[in-house]
Backbone bond lengths (Angstrom), bond angles and torsions (degrees), N, CA, C in turn:
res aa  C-N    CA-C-N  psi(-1)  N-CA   C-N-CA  omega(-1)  CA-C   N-CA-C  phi
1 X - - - 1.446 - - 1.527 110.61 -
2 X 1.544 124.94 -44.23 1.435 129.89 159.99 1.022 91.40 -15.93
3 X 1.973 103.09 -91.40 1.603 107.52 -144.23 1.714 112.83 -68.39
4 X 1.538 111.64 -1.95 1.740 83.66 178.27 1.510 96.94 -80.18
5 X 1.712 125.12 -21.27 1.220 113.19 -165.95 1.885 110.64 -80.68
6 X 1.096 111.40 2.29 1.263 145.08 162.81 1.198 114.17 -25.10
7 X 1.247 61.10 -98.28 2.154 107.49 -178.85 1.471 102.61 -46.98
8 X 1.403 103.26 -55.27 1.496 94.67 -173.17 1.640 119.22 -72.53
9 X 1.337 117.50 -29.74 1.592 98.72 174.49 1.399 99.07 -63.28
10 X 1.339 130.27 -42.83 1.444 124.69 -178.36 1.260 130.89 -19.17
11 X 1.776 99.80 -68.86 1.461 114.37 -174.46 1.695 105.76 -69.46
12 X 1.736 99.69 -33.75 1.782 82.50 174.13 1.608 124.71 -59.11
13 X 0.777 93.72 -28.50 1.836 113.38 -169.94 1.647 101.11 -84.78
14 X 1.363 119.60 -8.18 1.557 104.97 176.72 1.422 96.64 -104.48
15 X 1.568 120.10 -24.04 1.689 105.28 -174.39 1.374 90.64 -94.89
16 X 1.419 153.35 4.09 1.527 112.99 157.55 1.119 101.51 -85.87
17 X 1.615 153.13 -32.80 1.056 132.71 164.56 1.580 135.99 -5.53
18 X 1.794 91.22 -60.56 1.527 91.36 -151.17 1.473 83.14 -100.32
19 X 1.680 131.12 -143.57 0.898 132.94 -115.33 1.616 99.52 -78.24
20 X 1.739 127.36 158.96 1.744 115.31 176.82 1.564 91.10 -72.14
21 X 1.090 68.52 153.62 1.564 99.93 172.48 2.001 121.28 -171.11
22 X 1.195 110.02 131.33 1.621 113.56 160.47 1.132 127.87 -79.02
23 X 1.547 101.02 141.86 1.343 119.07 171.63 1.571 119.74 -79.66
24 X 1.607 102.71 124.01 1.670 121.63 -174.93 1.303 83.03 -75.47
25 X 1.457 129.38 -97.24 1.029 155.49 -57.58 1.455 118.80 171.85
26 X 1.825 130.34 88.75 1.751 106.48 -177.94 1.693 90.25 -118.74
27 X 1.028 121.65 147.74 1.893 130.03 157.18 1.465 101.38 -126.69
28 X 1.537 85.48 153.60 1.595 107.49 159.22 1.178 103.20 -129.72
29 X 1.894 103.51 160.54 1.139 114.93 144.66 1.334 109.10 -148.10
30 X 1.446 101.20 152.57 1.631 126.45 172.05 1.608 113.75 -75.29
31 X 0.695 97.81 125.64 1.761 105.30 159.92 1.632 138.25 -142.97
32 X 1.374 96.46 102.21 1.632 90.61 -170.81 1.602 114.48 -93.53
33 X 1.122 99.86 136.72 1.981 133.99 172.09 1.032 121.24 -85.22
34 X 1.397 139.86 88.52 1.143 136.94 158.45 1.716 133.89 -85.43
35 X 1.571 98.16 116.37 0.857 119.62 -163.76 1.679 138.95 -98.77
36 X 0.830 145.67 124.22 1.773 150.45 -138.57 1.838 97.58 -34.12
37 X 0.761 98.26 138.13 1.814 114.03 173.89 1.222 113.68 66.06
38 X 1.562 112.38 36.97 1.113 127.34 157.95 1.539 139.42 75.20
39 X 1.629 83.81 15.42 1.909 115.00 179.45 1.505 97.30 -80.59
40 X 1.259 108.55 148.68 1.706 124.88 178.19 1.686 82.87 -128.54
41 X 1.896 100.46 143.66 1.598 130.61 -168.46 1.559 83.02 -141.55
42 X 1.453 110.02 121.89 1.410 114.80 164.77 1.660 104.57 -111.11
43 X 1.002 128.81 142.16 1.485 133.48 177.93 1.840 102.68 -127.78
44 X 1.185 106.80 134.86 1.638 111.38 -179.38 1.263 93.81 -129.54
45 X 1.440 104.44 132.10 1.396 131.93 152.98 0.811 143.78 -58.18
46 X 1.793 149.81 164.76 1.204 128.18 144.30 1.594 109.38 -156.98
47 X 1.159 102.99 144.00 1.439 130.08 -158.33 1.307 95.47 -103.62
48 X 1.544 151.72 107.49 1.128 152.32 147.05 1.750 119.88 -103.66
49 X 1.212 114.18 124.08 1.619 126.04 -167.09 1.262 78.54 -132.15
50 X 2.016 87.82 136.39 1.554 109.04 -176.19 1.130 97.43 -155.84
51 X 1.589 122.47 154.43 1.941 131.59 175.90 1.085 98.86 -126.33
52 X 1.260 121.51 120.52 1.324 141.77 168.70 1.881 102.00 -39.81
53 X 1.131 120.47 141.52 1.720 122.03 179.30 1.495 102.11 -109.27
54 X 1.446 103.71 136.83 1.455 107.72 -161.10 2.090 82.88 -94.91
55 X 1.999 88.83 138.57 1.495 97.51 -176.73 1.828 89.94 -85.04
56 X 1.613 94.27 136.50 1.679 103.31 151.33 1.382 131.87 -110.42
57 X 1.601 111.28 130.85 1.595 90.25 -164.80 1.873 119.83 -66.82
58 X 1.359 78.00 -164.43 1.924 88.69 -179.51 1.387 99.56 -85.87
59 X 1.516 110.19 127.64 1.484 124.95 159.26 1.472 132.55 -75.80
60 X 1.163 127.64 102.07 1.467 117.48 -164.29 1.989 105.93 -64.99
61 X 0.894 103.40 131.01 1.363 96.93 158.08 1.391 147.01 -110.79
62 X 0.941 84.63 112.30 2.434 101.61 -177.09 0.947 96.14 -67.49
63 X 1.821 95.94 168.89 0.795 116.98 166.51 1.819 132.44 -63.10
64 X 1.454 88.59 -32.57 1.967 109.53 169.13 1.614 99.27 -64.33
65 X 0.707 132.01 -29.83 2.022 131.33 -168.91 1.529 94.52 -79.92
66 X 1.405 123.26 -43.25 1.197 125.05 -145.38 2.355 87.55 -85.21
67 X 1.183 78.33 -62.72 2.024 100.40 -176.61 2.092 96.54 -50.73
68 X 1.389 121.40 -7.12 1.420 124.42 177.77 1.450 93.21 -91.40
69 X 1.278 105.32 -68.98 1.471 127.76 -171.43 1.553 112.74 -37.59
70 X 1.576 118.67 -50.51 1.271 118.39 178.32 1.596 113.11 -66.78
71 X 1.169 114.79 -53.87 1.344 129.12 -173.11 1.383 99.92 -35.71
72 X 1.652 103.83 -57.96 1.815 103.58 -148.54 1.830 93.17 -73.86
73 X 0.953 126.50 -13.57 1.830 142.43 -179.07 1.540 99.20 -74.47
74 X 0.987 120.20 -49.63 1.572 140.28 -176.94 1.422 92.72 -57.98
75 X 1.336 130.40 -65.48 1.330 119.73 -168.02 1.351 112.41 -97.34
76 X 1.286 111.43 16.46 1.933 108.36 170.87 1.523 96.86 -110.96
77 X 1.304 116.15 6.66 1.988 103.96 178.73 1.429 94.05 -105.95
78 X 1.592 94.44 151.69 1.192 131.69 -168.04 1.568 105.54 -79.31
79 X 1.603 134.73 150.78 1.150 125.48 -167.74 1.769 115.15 -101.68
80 X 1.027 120.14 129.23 1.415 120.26 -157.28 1.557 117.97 -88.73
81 X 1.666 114.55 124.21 0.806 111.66 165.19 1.283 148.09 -64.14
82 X 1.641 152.40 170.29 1.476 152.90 166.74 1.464 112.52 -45.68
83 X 1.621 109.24 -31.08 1.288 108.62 -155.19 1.669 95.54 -110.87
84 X 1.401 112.92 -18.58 1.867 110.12 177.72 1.937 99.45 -78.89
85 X 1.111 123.26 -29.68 1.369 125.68 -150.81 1.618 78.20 -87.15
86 X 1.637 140.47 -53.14 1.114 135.86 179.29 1.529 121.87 -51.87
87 X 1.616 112.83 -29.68 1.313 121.68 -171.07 1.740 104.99 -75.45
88 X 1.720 92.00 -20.47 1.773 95.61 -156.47 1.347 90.37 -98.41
89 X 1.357 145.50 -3.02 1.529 141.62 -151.27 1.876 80.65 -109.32
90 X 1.617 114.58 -72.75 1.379 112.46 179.85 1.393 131.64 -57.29
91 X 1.302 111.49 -9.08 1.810 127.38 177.19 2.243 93.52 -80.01
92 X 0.854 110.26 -30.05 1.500 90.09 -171.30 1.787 94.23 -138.76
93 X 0.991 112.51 44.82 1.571 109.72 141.74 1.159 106.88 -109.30
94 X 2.098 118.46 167.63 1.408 111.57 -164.21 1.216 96.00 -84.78
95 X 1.449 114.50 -172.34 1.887 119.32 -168.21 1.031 108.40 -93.57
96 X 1.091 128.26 7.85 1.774 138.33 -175.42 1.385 99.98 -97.38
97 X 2.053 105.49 -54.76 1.272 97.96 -156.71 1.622 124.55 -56.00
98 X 1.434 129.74 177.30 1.455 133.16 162.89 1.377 123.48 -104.31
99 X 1.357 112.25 117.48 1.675 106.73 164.18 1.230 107.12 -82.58
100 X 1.294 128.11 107.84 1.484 168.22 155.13 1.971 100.37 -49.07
101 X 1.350 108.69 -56.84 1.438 95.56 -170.36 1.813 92.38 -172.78
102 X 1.769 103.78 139.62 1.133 115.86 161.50 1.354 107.01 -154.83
103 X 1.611 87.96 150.42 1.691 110.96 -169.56 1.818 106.51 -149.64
104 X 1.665 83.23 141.69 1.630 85.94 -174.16 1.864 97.14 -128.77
105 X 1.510 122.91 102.45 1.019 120.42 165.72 1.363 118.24 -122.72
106 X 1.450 109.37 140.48 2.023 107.77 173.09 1.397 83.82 56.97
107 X 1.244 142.69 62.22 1.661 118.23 150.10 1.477 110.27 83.72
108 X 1.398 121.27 -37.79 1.482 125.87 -178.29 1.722 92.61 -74.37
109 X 1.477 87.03 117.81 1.938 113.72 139.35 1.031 96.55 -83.60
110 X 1.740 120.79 136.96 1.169 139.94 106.19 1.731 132.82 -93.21
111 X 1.044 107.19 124.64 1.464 115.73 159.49 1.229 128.79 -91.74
112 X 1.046 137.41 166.14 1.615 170.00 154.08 1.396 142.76 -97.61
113 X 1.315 128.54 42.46 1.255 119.14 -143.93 1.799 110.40 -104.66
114 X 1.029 144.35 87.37 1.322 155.84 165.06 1.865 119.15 -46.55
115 X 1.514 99.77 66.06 1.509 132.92 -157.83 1.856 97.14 -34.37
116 X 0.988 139.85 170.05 1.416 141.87 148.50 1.905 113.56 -102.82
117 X 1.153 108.48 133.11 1.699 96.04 -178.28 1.825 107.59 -54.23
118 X 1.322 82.41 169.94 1.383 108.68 164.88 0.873 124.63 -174.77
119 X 1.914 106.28 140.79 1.834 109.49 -155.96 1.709 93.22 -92.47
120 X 1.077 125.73 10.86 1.663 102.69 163.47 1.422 117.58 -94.55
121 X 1.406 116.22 -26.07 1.801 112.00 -160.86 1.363 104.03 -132.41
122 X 1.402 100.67 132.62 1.856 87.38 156.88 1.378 131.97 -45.27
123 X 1.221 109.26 136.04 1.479 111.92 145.83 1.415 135.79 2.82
124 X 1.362 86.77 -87.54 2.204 112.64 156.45 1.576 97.89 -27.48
125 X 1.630 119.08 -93.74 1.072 135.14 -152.80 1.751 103.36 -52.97
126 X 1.223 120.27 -54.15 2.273 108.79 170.98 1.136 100.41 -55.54
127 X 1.566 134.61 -36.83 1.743 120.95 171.79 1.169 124.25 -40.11
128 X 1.348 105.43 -49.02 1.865 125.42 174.76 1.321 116.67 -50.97
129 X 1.627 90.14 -49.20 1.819 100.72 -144.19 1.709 74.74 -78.56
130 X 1.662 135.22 -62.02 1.069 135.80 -151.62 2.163 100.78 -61.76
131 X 1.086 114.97 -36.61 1.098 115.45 167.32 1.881 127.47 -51.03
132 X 1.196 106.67 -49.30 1.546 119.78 -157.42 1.908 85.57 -82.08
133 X 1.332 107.22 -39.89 1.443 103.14 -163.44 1.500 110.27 -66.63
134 X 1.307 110.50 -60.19 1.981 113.83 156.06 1.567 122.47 -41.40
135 X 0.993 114.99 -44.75 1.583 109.49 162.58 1.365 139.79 -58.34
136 X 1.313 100.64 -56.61 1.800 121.07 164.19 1.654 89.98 -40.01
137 X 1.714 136.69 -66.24 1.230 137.02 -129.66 1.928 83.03 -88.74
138 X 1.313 118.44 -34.77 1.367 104.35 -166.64 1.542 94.63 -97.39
139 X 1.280 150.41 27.69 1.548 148.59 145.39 1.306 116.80 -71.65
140 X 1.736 103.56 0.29 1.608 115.14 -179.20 1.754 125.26 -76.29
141 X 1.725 77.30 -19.41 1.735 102.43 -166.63 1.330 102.84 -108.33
142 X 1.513 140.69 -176.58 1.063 156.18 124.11 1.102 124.10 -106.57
143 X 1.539 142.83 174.14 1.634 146.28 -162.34 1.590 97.94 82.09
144 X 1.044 121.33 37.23 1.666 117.49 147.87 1.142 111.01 -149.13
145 X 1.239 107.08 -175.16 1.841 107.68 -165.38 1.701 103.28 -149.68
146 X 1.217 127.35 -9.79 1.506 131.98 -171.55 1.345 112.12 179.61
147 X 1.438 105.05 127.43 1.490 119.13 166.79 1.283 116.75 -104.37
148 X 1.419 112.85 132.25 1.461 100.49 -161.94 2.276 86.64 -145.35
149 X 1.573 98.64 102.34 1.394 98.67 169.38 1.327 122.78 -120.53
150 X 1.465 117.62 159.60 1.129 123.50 -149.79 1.107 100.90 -128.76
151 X 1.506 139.99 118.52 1.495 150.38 -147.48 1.865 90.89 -120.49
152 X 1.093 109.95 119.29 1.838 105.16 174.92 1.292 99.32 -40.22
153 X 1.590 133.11 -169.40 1.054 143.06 143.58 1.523 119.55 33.86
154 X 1.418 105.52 -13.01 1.879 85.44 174.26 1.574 127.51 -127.87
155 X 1.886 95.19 -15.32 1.340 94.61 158.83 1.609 105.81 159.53
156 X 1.489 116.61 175.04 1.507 105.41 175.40 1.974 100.92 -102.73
157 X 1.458 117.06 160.82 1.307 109.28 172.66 1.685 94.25 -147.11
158 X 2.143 103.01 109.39 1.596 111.39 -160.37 1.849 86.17 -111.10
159 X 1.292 111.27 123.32 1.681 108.42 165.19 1.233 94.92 -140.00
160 X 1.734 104.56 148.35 1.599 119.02 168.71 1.227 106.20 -86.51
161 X 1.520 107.48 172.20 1.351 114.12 -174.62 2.345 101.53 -90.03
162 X 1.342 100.39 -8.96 1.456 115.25 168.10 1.664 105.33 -44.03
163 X 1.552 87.33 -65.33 1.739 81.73 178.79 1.739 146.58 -79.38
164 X 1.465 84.82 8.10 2.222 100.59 155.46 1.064 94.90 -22.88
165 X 1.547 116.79 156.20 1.175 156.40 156.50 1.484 106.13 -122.22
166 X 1.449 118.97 -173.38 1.143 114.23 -155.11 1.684 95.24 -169.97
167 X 1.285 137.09 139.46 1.526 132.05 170.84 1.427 105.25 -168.24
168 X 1.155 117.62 -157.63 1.815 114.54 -154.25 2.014 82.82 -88.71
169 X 0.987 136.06 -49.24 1.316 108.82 178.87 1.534 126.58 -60.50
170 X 0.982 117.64 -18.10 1.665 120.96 -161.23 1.433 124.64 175.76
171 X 1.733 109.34 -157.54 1.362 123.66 163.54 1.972 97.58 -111.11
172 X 0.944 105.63 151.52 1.629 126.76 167.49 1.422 112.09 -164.13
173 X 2.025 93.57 177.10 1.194 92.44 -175.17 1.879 106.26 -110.11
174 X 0.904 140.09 140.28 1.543 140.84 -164.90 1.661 100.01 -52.28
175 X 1.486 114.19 111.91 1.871 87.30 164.29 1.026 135.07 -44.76
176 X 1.332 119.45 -19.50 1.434 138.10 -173.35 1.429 104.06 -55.57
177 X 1.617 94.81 -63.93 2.117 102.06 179.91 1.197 106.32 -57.09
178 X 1.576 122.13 -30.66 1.423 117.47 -159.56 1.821 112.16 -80.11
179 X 1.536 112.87 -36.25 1.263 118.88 176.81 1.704 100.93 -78.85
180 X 1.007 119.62 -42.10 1.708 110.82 -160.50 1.609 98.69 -60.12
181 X 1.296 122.57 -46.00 1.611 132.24 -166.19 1.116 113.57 -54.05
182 X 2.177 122.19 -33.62 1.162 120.20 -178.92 1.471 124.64 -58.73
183 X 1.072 142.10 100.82 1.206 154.76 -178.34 1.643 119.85 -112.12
């Protein structure tokens, strides 16, 4: 009984080795043997079906892949309403903070947001974080053209949707644009 149980981690352990491949398909079966003087030998099987997975290489990505990539994203998003862009502004501000004022004209968001302290982070840094997180969620939509919010006391942070970026997860906005803008 060892060695059939042997054998079988064996052969499992020699086909993940070698080439990848997925698993279709595993069965067992039991089968018991009874044998002279009244000993029972059960032996279990196993049936494993697998397809080799075809490797694809690494795609470099340009700048032309990236300027394809957005476009064809651009015209598969859905166009955003007054009342989704409001749902998505109050879904990720903190629960303290205040929306003070929002307005959606010609494509321009404006916000208002009247921050609540906090003894772990700057100011600056929930501007960011509260910025990048509402944006990322509204790069989902199209029918705007600029978000432009206004943090009480610590600063405004205005980016177009011109300056997206684009990489193997998504659309965003560069931290780069997002910190330099705070003023």
């Amino acid at each position: 009984m060892k060695k059939l149980a042997i054998l079988l981690v064996s052969l499992l352990l020699l086909t993940a080795c070698g080439t990848e491949q997925e698993l279709i398909e595993s069965t067992a079966t039991t089968e018991v043997i009874e044998e002279s003087g009244g000993m029972k030998k059960t032996i279990t099987t196993e049936t494993v079906e697998t397809a080799e997975i075809e490797e694809i290489g690494d795609t470099e990505i340009t700048d032309e892949v990236i300027e394809d990539e957005t476009a064809s994203m651009a015209s598969d998003l859905e166009p955003i309403t007054f009342e989704q862009i409001e749902a998505i502004v109050l879904d990720n501000t903190g629960i303290n903070d205040k929306l003070i004022a929002f307005d959606v004209t010609d494509g321009n968001i404006h916000v208002e947001i009247d921050m609540a302290p906090d003894e772990l982070f700057p100011p600056e840094d929930l501007a960011i974080a509260r910025y990048t997180v509402i944006s990322d969620e509204l790069l989902y939509y199209n029918g705007w053209t600029r978000l432009a919010m206004e943090f009480v006391g610590t600063g405004t942070i205005s980016v177009d949707t011109s300056e997206a970026e684009m990489n193997e997860y998504g659309v965003y906005f560069p931290a780069e644009a997002i910190e330099e803008d705070l003023y």
